[in-house]
VOBAKE-839685 format. One record per residue (C-alpha): z, x, y; residue number from 1; residue in one letter. Coordinates in steps of 0.1 Angstrom, whole numbers, padded with zeros to 4 digits, always signed. Example, Ala and Ser with C-alpha at 12.3 -4.5 7.8 and 13.67 -1.06 7.14 Angstrom:
(atom (+0078,+0123,-0045),1,a)
(atom (+0071,+0137,-0011),2,s)
# end
This chain:
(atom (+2048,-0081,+1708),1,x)
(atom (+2009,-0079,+1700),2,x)
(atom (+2008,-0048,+1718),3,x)
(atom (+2032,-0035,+1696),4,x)
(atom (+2017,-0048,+1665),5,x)
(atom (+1987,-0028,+1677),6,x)
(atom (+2001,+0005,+1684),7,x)
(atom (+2019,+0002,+1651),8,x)
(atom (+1985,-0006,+1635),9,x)
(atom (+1968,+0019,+1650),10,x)
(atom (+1995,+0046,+1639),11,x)
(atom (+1991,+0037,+1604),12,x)
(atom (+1951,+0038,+1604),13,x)
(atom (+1956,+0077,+1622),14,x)
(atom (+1983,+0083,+1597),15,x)
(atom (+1962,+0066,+1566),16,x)
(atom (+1929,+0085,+1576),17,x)
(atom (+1947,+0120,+1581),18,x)
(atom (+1969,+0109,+1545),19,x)
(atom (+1934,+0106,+1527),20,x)
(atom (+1919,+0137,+1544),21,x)
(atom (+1945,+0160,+1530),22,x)
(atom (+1946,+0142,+1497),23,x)
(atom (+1914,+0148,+1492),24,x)
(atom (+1918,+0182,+1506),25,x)
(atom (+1941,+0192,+1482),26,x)
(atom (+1920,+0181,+1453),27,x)
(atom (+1889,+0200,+1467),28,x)
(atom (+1906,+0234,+1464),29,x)
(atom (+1917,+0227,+1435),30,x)
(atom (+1884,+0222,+1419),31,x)
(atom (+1871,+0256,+1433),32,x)
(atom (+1899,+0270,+1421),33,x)
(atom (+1905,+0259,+1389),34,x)
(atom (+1871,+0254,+1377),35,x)
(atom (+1848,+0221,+1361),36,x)
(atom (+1868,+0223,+1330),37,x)
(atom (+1903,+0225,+1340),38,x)
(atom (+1895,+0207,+1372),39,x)
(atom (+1887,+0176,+1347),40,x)
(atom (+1919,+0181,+1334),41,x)
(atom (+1938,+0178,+1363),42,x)
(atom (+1916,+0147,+1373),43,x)
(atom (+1930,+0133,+1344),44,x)
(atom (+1963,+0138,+1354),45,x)
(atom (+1952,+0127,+1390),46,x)
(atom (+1935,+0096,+1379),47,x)
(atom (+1967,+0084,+1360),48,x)
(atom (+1985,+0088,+1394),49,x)
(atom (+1957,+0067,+1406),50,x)
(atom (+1970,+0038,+1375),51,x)
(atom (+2004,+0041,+1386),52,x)
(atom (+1994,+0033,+1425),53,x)
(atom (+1974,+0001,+1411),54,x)
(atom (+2005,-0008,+1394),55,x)
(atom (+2026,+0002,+1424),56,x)
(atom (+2007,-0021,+1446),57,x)
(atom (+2012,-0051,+1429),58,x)
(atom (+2049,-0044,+1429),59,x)
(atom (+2042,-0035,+1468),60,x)
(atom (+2020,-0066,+1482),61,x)
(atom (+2047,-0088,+1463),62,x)
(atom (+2072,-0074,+1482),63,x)
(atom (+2049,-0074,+1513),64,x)
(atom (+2042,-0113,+1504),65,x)
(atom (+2079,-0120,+1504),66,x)
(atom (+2091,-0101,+1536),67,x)
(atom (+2061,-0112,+1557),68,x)
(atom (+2072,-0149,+1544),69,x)
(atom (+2100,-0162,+1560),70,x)
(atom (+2112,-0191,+1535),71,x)
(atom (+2104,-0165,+1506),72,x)
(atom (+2127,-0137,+1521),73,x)
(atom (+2153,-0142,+1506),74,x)
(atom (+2140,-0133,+1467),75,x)
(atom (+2135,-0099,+1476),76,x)
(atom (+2170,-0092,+1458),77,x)
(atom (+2157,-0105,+1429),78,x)
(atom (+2124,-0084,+1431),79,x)
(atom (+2138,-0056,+1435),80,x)
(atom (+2157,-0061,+1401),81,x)
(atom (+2128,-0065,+1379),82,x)
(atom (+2110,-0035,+1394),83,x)
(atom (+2139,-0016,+1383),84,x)
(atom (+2137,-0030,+1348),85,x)
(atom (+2094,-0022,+1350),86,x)
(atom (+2104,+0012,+1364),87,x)
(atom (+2123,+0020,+1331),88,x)
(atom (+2101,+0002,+1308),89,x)
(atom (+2070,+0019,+1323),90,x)
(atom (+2085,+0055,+1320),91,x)
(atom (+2096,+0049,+1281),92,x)
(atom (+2061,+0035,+1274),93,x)
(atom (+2044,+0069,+1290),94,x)
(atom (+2064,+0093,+1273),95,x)
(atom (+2059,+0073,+1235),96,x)
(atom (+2021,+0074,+1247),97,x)
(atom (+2021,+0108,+1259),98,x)
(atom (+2008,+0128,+1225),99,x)
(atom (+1982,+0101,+1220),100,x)
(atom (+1970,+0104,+1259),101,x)
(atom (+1966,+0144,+1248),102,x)
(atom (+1947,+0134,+1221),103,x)
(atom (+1920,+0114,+1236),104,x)
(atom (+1917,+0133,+1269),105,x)
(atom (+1911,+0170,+1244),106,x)
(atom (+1946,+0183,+1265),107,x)
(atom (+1963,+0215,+1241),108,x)
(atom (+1994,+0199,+1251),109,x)
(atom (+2011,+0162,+1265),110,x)
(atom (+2038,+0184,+1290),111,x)
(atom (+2018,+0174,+1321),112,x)
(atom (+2022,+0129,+1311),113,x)
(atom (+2057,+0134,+1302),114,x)
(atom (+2067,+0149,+1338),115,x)
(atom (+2044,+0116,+1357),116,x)
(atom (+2067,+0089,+1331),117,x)
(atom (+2099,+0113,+1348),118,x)
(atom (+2085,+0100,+1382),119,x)
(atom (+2079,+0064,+1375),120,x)
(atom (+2112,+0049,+1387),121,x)
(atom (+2107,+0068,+1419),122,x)
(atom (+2077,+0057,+1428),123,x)
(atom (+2078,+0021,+1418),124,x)
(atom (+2108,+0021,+1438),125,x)
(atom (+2090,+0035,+1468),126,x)
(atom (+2063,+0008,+1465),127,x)
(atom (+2085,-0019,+1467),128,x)
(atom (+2102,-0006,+1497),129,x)
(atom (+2067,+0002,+1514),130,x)
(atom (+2062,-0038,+1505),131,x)
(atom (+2090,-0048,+1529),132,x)
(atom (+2079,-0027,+1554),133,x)
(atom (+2044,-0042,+1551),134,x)
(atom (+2055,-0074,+1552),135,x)
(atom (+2074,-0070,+1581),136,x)
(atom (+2043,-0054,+1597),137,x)
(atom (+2065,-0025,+1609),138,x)
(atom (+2030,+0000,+1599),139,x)
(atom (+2049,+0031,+1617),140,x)
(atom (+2077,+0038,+1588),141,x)
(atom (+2049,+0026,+1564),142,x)
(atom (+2028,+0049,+1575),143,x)
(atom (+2054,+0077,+1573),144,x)
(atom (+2061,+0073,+1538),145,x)
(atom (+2026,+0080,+1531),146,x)
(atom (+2028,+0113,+1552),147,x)
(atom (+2057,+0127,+1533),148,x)
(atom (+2046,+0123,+1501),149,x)
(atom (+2014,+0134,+1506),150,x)
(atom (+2027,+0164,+1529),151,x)
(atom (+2053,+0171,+1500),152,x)
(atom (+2027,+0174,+1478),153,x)
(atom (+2006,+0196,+1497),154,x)
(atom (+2034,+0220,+1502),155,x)
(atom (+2043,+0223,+1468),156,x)
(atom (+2005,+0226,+1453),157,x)
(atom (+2000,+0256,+1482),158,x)
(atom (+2031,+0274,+1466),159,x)
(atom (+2020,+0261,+1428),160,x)
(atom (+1980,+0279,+1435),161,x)
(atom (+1998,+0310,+1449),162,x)
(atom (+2020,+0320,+1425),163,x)
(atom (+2012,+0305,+1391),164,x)
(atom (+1974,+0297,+1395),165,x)
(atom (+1968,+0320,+1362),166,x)
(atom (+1995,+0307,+1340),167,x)
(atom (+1987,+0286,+1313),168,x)
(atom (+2004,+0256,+1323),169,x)
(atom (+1988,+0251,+1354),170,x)
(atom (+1984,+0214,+1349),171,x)
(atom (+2019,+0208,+1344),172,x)
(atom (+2029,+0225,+1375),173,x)
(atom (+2007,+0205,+1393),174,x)
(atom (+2018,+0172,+1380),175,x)
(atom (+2054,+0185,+1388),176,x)
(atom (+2038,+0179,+1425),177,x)
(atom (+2031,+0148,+1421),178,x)
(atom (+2070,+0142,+1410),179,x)
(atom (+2082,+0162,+1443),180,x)
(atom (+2061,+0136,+1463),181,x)
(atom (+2071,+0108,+1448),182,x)
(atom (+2108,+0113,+1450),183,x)
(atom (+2110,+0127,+1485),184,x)
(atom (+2092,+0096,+1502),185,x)
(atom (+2110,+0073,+1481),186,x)
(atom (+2146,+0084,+1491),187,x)
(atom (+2127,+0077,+1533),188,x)
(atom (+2108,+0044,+1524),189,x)
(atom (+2144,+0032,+1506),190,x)
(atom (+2162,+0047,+1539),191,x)
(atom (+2138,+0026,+1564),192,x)
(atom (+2134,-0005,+1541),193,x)
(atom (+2164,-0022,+1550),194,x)
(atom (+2164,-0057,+1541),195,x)
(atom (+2191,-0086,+1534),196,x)
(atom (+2203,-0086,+1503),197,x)
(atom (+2205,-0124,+1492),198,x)
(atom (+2223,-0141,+1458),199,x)
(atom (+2193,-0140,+1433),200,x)
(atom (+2202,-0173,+1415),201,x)
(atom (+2175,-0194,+1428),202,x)
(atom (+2164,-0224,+1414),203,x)
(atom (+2136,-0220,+1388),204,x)
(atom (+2110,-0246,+1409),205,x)
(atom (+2115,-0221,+1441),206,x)
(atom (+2107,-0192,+1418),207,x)
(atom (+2074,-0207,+1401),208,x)
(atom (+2052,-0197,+1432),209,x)
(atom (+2060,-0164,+1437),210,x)
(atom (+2060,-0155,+1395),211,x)
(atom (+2022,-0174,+1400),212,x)
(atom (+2019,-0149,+1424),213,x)
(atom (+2035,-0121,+1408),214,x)
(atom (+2014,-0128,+1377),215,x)
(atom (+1981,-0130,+1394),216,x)
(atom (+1989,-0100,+1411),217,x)
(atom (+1997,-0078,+1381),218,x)
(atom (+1965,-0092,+1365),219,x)
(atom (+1940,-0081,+1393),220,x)
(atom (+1958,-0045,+1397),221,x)
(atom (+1950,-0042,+1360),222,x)
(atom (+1913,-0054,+1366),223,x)
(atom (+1914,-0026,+1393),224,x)
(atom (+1924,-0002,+1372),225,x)
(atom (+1901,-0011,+1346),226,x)
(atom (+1870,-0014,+1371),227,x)
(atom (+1883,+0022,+1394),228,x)
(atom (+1891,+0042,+1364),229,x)
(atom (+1880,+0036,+1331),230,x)
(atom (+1847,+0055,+1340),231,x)
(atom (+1866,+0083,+1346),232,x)
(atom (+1885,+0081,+1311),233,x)
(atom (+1860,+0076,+1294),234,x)
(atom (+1837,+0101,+1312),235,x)
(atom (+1866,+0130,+1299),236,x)
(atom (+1867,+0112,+1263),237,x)
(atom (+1826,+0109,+1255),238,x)
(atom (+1809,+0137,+1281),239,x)
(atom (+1813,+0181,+1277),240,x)
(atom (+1844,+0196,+1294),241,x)
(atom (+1821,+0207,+1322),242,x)
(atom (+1799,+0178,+1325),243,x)
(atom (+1834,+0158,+1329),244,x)
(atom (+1846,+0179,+1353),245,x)
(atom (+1813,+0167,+1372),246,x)
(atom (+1816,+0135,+1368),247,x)
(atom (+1851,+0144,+1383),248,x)
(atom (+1838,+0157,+1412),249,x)
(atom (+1816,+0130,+1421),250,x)
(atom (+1843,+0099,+1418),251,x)
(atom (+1865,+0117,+1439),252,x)
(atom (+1838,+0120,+1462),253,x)
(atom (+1827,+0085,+1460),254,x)
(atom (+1858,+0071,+1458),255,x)
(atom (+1862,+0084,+1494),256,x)
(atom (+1848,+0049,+1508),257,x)
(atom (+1873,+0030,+1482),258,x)
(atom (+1904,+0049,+1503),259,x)
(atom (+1886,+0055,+1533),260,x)
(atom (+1884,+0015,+1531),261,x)
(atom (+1920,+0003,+1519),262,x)
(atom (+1940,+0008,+1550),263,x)
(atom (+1921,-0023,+1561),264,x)
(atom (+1930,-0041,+1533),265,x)
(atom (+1969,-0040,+1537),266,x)
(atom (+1967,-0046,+1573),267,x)
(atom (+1944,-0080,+1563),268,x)
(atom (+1971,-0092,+1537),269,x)
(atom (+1998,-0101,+1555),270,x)
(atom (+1979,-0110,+1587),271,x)
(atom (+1962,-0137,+1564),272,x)
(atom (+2000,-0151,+1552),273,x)
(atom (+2011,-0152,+1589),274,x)
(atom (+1980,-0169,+1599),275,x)
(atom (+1977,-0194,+1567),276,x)
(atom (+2017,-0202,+1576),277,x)
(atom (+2006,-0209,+1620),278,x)
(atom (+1985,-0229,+1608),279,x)
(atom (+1950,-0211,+1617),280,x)
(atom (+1920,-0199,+1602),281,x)
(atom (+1921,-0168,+1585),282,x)
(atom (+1882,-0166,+1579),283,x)
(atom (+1881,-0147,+1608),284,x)
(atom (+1898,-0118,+1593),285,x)
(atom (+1880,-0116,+1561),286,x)
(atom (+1843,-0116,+1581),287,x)
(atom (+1860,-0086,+1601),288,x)
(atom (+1871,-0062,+1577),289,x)
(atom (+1844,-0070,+1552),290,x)
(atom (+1821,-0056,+1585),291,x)
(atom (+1842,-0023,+1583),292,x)
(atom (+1839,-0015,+1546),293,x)
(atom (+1801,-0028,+1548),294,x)
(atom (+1793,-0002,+1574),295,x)
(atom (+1816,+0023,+1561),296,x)
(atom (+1799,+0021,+1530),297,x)
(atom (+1766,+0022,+1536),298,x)
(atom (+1770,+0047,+1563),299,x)
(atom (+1783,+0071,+1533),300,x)
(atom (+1760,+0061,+1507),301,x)
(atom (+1731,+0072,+1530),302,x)
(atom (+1747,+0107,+1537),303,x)
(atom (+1753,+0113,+1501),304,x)
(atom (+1720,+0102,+1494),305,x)
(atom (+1699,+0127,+1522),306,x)
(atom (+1726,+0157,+1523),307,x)
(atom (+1740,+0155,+1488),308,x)
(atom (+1736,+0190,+1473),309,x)
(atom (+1751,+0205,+1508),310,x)
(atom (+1781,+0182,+1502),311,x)
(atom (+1786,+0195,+1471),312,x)
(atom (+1776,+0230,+1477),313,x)
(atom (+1804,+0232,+1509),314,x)
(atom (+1831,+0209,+1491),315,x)
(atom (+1830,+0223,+1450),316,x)
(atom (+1806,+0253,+1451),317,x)
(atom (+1775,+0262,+1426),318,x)
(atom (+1788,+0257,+1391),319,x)
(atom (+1791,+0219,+1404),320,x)
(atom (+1756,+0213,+1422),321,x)
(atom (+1741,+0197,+1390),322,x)
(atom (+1760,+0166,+1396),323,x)
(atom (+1749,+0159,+1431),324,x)
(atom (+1716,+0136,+1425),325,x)
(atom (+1741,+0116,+1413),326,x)
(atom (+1761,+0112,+1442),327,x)
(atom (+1747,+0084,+1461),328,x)
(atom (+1747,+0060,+1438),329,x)
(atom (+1783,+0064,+1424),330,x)
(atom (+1790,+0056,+1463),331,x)
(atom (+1768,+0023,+1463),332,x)
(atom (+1787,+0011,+1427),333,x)
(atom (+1824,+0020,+1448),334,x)
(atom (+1807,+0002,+1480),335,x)
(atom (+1803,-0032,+1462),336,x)
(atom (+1835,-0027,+1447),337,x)
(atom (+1851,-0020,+1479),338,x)
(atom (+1834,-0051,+1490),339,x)
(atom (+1847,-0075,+1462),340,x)
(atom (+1879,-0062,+1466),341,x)
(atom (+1883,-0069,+1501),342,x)
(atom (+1875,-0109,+1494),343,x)
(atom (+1897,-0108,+1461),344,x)
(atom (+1927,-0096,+1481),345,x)
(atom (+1922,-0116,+1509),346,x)
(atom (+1920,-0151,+1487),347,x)
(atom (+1950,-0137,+1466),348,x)
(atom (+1970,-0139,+1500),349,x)
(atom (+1960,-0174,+1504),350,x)
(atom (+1969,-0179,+1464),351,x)
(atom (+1936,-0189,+1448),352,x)
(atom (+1937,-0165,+1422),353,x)
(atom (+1897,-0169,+1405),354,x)
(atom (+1887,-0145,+1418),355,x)
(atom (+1913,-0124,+1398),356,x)
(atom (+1900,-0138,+1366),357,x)
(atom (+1861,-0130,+1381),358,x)
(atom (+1871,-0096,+1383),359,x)
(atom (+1889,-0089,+1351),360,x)
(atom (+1863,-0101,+1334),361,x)
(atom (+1840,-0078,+1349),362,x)
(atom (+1863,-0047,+1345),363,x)
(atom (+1862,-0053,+1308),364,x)
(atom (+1827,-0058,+1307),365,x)
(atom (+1825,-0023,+1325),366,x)
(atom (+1847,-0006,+1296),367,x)
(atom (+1827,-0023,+1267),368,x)
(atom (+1793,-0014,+1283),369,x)
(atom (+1806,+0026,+1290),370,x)
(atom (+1817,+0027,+1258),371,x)
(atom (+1781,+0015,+1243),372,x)
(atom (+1762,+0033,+1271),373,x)
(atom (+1777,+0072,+1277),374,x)
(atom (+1751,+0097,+1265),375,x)
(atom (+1745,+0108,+1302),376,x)
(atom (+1761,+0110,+1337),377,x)
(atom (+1740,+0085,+1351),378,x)
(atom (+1741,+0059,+1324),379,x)
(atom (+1776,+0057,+1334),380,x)
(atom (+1767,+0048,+1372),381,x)
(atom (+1741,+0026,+1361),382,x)
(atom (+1766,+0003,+1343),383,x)
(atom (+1789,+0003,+1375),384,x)
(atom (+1766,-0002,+1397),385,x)
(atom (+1750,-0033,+1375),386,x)
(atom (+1784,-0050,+1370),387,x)
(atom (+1800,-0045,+1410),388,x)
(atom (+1766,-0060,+1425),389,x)
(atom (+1769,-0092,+1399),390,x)
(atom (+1807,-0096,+1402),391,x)
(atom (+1798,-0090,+1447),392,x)
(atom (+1777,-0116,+1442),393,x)
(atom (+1797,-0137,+1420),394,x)
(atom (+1826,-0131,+1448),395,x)
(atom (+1804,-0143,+1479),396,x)
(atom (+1790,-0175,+1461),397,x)
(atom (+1825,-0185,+1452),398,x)
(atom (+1839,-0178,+1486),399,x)
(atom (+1804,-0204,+1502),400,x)
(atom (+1819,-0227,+1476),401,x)
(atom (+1853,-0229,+1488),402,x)
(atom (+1845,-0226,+1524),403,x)
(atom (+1820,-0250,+1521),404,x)
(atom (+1842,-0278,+1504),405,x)
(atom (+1871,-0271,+1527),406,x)
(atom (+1847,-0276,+1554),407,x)
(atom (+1835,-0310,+1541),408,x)
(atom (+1871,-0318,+1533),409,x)
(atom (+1883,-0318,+1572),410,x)
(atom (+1855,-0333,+1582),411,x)
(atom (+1861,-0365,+1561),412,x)
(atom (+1896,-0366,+1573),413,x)
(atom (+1888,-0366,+1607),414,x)
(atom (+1858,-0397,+1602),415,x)
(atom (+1890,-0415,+1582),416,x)
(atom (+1911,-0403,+1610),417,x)
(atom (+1887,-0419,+1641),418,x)
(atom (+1878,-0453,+1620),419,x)
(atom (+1916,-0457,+1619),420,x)
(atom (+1921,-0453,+1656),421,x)
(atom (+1888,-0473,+1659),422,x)
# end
């Protein structure tokens, strides 16, 4: 059985790895092609993919918590009923805020957010079902569903760059990608997420947990949102077309160690819920994949920081190379985040939600301070890099706290426990 939990975890790092190398493929031809200005366009449009994903994956590790859980299986049925209700909610909201989004972002028209609210329902859909897969730890149909809507989307943006690269709704086109994906690997991860379907009418104290959970949940994907994206909206709102379109460049760069990182992430959570429910320690875990992203992180931040004008030069070309003394240290602010998100997730799975609250606070502290401090590209960093160190180190010292007084906890039970005996 371990053996097989392996090889299935293995699949979906391969799988995860080759996922983010097309992505991000995909998104480097399209800034040659397209150009700093437009390119920030379709970043924009990219980046509220991105929102929906945040939002996705609280919908997904909730599902993920339930299925992995086996006395919490049963309120998937229920689950999957309010997704449907977000789903539709979520998809009016966009398209009422789709002439405003034009607006602020400087778009000539809102076509490209109405066709992302079309795709909504599919893809919240296809988070959920990813979440019972998760939780079942069956990583090989996980990881599939990631490969078909990111091979979908390639397909279609190939045939969208050859034959209507010139026309002036490019960006639409492109979005329409984006819906393509989404609904393909839905109609796959709803085909392989089989689960029982139970009576939703549960008592309202068995629901209380998991709605905690839900909640909680929710609340940290917005902080993530807020903390891996406002830069990037603002950026488009306050800097030049061209200097956004740098900026552009550089997060999707930088954000490389974020993605690169996350497939670790969702193999932790529900390894953490099975452990917590044996009855082991799950510590173990978090020092592990903390190690990863630490090394993965600092390995890129020091290539970005001695070969960052050739990165740039070989992935975006010349009109981009101002942006490149920049690079290295938008990788050290998504490093620290990377870092705090791996301890946020991992005490979310053992439902101690501070560290949610930590990190919201921080990702509206990053919004208030952008919003005060944009005149330049690096002002920008600056901020980030400021706030993700303090809320890292904010994160560690509450993790010592809690370790620490758990520790001291079983080792007063166990003197109680002997002077009993004794």
């Amino acid at each position: 059985m371990k053996a097989k939990e392996a090889k299935s975890g293995l699949i979906l790092l391969i799988a995860m790895t080759v996922v983010n190398i097309i992505n991000y493929g995909i998104n480097l031809v399209l800034g040659r092609a397209l150009g700093p200005a437009q390119f920030a366009e379709f970043h924009i449009v990219a980046t509220l993919v991105l929102v929906l994903a945040f939002m996705g994956v609280a919908i997904q590790m909730t599902a993920a918590k339930l299925s992995a859980s086996q006395t919490q299986q049963s309120f998937l049925s229920w689950l999957t009923k309010k997704v449907n209700m977000l789903s539709w909610a979520s998809a009016i909201i966009l398209v009422l805020l789709s002439p405003l989004l034009s607006s602020f972002f400087k778009f000539n028209h809102f076509a490209p957010f109405l066709v992302l609210a079309i795709g909504v329902p599919a893809y919240f859909s296809l988070c959920f079902y990813r979440g019972v897969l998760q939780g079942k730890q069956d990583f090989s149909p996980f990881a599939f569903t990631f490969i078909i809507e990111t091979a979908t989307r390639l397909v279609a943006t190939i045939l969208i760059i050859y034959w209507l690269a010139d026309q002036e709704y490019i960006i639409t086109y492109l979005a329409v990608c984006f819906l393509i994906s989404f609904i393909s690997s839905a109609i796959y991860a709803r085909y392989k997420g089989v689960f029982v379907k139970a009576s939703p009418d549960v008592a309202q104290t068995d629901l209380k947990p998991i709605l905690w959970f839900v909640a909680f949940m929710a609340l940290y994907e917005m902080s993530q949102i807020i903390i891996s994206h406002s830069d990037v909206f603002l950026a488009k709102h306050f800097l030049s077309d061209v200097e956004a379109g740098q900026y552009a460049s550089i997060s999707l760069i930088g954000r490389m160690i974020y993605y690169g990182t996350w497939t670790f992430v969702m193999l932790l959570f529900p390894k953490v819920i099975a452990a917590k429910e044996e009855g082991k320690d799950p510590s173990k875990l978090l020092t592990l994949v903390s190690g990863i992203v630490l090394i993965i992180g600092l390995c890129a931040t020091g290539f970005t920081y001695f070969f960052g004008e050739e990165l740039i030069q070989v992935l975006f070309g010349a009109s981009y190379l101002e942006s490149a003394k920049h690079l290295y240290t938008y990788a050290a602010a998504t490093t620290l985040f990377a870092l705090g998100n791996v301890i946020v997730y991992y005490y979310l799975s053992l439902e101690k939600y501070t560290p949610v609250w930590l990190a919201l606070l921080f990702g509206i502290g990053q919004i208030i301070s952008i919003w005060n401090m944009h005149g330049t590209i690096h002002e920008i960093i600056y901020v980030q890099i400021l706030l993700m160190g303090t809320l890292f180190v904010s994160l560690i010292a509450y993790h010592i706290y809690i370790h620490s007084t758990e520790k001291s906890f079983k080792d007063t039970s166990t003197n109680m426990s002997v002077k009993t005996t004794t």
